[in-house]
N, C-alpha and C positions, 0 to 999 in steps of 0.2 A: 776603629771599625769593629763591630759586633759580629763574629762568624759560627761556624757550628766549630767546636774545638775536640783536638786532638792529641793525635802522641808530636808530630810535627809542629813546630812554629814557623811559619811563613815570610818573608816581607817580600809583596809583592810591590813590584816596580812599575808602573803602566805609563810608559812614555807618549810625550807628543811633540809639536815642533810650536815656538814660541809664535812662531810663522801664521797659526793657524788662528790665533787670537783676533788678527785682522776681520776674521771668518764672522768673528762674533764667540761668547761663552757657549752660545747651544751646545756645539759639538762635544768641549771637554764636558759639559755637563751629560753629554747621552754618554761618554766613553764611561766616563764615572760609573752613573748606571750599570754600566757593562761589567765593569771592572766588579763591582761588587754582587751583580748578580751571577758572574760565576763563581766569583769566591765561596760564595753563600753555599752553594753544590761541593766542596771538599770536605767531607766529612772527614776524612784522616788529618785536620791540619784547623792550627789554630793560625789566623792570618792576621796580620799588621797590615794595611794600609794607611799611607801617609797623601794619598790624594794621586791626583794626577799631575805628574813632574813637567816639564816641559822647559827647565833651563839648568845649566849644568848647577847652580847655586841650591835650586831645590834636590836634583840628584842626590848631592852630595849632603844634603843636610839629612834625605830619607835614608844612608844607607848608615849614615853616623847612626839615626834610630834604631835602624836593624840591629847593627853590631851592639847599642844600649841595652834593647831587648833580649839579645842572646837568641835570636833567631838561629833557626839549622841552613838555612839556605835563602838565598833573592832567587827570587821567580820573577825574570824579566818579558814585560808583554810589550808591544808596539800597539799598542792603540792604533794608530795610522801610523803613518808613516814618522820615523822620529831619528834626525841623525845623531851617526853614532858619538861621534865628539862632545857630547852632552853629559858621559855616563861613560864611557867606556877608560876616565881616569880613575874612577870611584869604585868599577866593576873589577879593576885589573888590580888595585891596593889592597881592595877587601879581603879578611881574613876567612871570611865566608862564602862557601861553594857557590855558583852561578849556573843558572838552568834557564835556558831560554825558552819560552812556550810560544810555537810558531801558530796562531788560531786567531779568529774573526769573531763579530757578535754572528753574523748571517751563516749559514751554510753553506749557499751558492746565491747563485743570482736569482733563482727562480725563469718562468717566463718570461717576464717584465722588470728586469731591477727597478728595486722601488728609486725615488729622488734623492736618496741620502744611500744612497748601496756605496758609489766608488770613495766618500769622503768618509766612511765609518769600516769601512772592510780594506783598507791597504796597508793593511801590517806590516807585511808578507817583507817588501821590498826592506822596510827599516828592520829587519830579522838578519836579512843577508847583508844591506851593510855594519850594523853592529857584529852579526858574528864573524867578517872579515877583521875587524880595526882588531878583535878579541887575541884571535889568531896569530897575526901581527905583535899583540903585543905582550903573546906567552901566556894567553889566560884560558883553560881551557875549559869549556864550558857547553856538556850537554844540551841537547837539542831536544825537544818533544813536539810534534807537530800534529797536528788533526783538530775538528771541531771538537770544542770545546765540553760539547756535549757526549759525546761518543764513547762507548763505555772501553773499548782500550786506549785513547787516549790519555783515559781517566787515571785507567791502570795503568799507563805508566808516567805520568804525575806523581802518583802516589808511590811506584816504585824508586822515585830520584826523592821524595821528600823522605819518605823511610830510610834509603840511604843515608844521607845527610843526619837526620835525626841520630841513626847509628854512629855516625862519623865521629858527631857531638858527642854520644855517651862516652864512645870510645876516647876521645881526649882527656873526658873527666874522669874516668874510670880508677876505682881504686880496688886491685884484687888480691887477695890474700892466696898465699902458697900453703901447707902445711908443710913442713919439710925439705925436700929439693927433688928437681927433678928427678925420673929415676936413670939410673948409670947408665952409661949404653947406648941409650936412645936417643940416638941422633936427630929422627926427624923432625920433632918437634921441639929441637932446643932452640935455644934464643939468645941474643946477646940482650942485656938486659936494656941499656942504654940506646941500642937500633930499634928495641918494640918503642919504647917509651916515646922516641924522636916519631916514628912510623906510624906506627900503630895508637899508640896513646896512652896503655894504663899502665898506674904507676903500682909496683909487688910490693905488698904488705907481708911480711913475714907473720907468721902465727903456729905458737910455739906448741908443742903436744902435751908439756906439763903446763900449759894454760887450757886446753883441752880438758886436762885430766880432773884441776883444780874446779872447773865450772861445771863439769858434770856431777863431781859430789856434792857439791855444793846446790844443786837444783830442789830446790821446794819439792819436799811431798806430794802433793795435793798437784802439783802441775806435772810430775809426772804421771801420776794417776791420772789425770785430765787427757794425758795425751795419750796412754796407753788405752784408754776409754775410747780415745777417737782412733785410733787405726782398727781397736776392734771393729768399728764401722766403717772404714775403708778398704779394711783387707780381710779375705779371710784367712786368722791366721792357724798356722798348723799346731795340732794338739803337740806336735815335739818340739817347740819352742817352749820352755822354759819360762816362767815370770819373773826369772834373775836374769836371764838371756835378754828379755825384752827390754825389762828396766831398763839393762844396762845401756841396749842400743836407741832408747827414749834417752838419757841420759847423754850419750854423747850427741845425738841431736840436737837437745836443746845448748848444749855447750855449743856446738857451728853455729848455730843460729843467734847467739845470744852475742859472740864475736861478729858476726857480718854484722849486726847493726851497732855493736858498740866501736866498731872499725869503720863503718861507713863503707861495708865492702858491697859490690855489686855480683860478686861470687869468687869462688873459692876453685884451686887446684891443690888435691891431696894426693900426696906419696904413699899410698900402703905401707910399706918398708917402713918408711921413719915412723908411723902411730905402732909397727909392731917391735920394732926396734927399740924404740923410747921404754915401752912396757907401763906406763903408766895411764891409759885412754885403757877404759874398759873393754874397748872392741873395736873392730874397725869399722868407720862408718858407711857403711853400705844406704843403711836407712836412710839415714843424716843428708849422704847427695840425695837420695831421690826424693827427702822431702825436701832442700835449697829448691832442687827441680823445681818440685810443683810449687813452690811458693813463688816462683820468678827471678829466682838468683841463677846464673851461670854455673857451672861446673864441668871439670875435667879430671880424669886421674893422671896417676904417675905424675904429677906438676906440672903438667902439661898448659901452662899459660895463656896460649893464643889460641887453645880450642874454647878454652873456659872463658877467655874474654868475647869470641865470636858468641858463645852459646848465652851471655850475659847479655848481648846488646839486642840478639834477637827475640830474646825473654820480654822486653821494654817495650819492644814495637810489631815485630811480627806475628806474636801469640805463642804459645806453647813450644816452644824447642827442648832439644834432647843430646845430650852426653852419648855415642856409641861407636864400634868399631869393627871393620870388619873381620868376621872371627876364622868362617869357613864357609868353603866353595861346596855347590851343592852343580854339579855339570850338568844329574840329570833333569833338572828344569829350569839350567838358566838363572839360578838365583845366588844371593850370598847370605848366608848365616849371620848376622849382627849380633855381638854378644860384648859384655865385659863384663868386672867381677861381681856389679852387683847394683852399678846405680845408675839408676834412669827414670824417666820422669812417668811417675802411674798418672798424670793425667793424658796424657796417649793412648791408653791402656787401651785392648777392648772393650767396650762398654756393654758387650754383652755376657759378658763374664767379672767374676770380683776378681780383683790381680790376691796371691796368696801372699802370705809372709810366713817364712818356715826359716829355720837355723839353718846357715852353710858351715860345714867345716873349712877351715880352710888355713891347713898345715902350714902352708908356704910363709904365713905371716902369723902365729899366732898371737894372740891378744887372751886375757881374762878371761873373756867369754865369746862363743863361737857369735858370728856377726848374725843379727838379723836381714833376712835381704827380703824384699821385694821380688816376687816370680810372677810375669803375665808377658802376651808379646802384645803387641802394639796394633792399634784401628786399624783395617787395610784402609789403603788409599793413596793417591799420590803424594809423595813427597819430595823435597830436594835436600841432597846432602853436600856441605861444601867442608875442603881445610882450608884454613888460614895456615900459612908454611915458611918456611925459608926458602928463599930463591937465590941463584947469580949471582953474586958482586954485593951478600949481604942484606938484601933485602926481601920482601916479601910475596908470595903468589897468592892469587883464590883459586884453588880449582875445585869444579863446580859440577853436581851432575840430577839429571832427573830419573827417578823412578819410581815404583810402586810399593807399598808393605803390602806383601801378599795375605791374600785370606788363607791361614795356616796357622797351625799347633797351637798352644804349644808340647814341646814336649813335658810330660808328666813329671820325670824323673831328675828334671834339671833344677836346680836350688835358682837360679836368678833370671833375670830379662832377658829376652832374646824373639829374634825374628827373623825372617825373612827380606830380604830388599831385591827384588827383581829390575836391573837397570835397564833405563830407557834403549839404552844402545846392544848390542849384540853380548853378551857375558863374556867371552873370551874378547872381544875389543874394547871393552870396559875396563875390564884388570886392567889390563896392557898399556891403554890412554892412560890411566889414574896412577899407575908406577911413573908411567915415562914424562908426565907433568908434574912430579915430585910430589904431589898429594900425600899428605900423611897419614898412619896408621891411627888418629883417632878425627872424626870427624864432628860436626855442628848437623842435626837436621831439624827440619821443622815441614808442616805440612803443607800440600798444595805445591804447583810447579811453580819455584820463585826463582828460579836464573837470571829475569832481570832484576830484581832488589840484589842478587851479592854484583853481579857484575858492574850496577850502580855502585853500589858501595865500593867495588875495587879502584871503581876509576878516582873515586871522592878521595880514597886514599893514596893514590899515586902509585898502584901496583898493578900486576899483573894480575888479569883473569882469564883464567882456561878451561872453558867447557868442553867437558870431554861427556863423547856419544854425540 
């Protein structure tokens, strides 16, 4: 089946009862219809149809295709009415997530149900007995219900197939650390073997004397290339240096030249170990915030499970961002977002060029003082989530909405930073986000998406807590 395609791949399911054959082909043939003229309308999703199922043999032969194709999810429909014993062995084996879409071709009955209203609109029932037999037999599997047509239904369709797509990346996932986590930092440490099992991606270690080797080693002419193009991205500051710069084009195209000869989908770097090592000309400030914009994940301190969240929503939900929050501002309700220096300038305000100016920065010297990136980010709504450690070893989402304020930045500050005003009260805000374990570096991306991570928690068998 030919659909509009996307970041999702589909296999959708469209059941009926063998029963109905007696009826005559008409019906599977209008359901068909149905089945592919709403498919046609998902634009986030590349869809598989295998026909209309109607005995456990074709079930099980459409989900074997699923699973060939490497689909992220079955999206099961009840055409009419369709029992569940048909499907609900092949739904419960699958290695792949199951989302039931409770929906009709019709709206309602109208004044007059037309002559084929009650034999093409009784889904309903085969929904509720498949999602009992599911239940029963430990499979658990979101629900989406509304017409078809309806634009939040739509939306959240789309927020379980981006789940799932996530889910996907996440298993495949290959990310690179530089160094180790940093000491101390409990919150976001990890057992390596429980992400891996959990969560899904497998650490790449990547060495800072390979850093060091690829940066000298970069062509001329391409660092010239690139130093040419931030000229045009950034304006940068007359006290930056053209040995400062090189240097931080240099370790740039070194990260970069690793993610794709690793096959990495992004990277967590330790400060400490590139300034420790001593041989990386700088520390990469630049380097994350251009992985950023280029759609690779990233996190500092080694921080694993921020950089693997900020990676998979890089894939599917548009522009995400690496940031943390820095400082409480009481008198308007807001919190200061800041870290050492990278974050993704296409956020940026777009009414302003984001600057690039030299930061000192004693704490870790390197060669040469880092180039950073300084602008604060679009206002508008956003949501920020942590991926964390929970309980008994395992993982939480916690989740929350709110706004980039329209503000600063400040002048005088060397790097990224903003404002994030929470949906919920500021002083109930902190206080929820400590005592749901949320960690000190988080994942954001724009627009209110609390249900994409809460989909995503359930796909991965964790806990999500929205807090506000």
């Amino acid at each position: 089946m030919t659909t509009t395609t996307g970041a999702a791949k589909i296999g959708l399911l469209g059941l009926m009862p063998e029963l109905y054959e007696r009826i005559g082909p008409q019906t599977r043939q209008k359901q068909d219809g149905f089945a592919r003229q709403m498919a046609a309308t998902w634009d986030f999703a590349q869809v598989v149809w295998p026909g209309v199922c109607n005995s456990r043999e074709l079930v099980d032969a459409a989900v074997r295709r699923f699973e060939q194709e490497q689909c992220d999810l079955i999206v099961v429909v009840c055409l009419t009415y369709a029992p569940s014993l048909i499907s609900v062995s092949a739904l419960c084996e699958t290695f792949l997530p199951v989302v039931l879409l409770d929906t009709q071709p019709d709206v309602g009955t109208g004044a007059v149900p037309g002559p084929d209203f009650f034999m093409l609109n009784h889904g309903v029932h085969g929904i509720q007995d498949l999602a009992n037999v599911l239940l029963r037999g430990g499979r658990k599997a979101p629900i989406v219900v509304g017409d078809w047509r309806d634009a939040e239904t739509v939306a959240s369709l789309r927020d379980q197939c981006q789940a799932a797509h996530m889910r996907g990346l996440l298993r495949r996932m290959r990310l690179g650390i530089v160094g180790r986590p940093m000491a101390g930092m409990g919150d976001f440490a990890v057992d390596e073997t429980a992400f891996a099992w959990r969560v899904g991606p497998l650490i790449i270690p990547v060495e800072p004397a390979r850093i060091a080797k690829l940066a000298e080693e970069a062509a001329p002419a391409e660092v010239a290339g690139r130093i040419a193009e931030n000229k045009k991205i950034f304006d940068v500051s007359p006290e930056l240096t053209e040995a400062q710069h090189e240097a931080a084009v240099r370790t740039s195209l070194a990260l970069e030249k690793i993610t794709r000869e690793d096959r990495l989908a992004g990277m967590a770097v330790h400060f400490l170990t590139v300034s420790e090592d001593g041989r990386v000309p700088t520390l990469p400030f630049l380097a994350a915030s251009r992985l950023l914009a280029d759609g690779y994940g990233y996190a500092g301190e080694g921080d694993v499970a921020c950089a693997s969240l900020v990676a998979a929503l890089q894939k599917v939900a548009g522009p995400a961002n690496f940031t943390e929050m820095f400082c409480i501002d009481f008198a308007d309700g807001s919190v200061v977002m800041a870290h050492m220096g990278e974050c993704n300038y296409l956020m940026a305000r777009k009414d302003r060029k984001p600057r690039l100016v030299p930061r000192p920065f004693n704490i870790a010297p390197t060669p040469f003082p880092p180039a950073t990136p300084a602008f604060v980010l679009e206002p508008g709504a956003v949501t920020l989530a942590s991926l964390c450690g929970a309980p008994g070893g395992t993982f939480r989402m916690v989740i929350a909405e709110g706004r980039v304020m329209d503000w600063g930045p400040f002048d005088h500050v060397a790097h990224p930073h903003f404002k994030f005003a929470p949906a919920a009260k500021l002083n109930d805000f902190l206080r929820s986000w400590s005592e749901s374990g949320g960690s000190h570096h988080q994942a954001l991306i724009a627009g209110n998406r609390v249900h994409l991570f809460t989909a995503l928690a359930k796909m991965m068998g964790i806990e999500a807590v929205v807090v506000g």
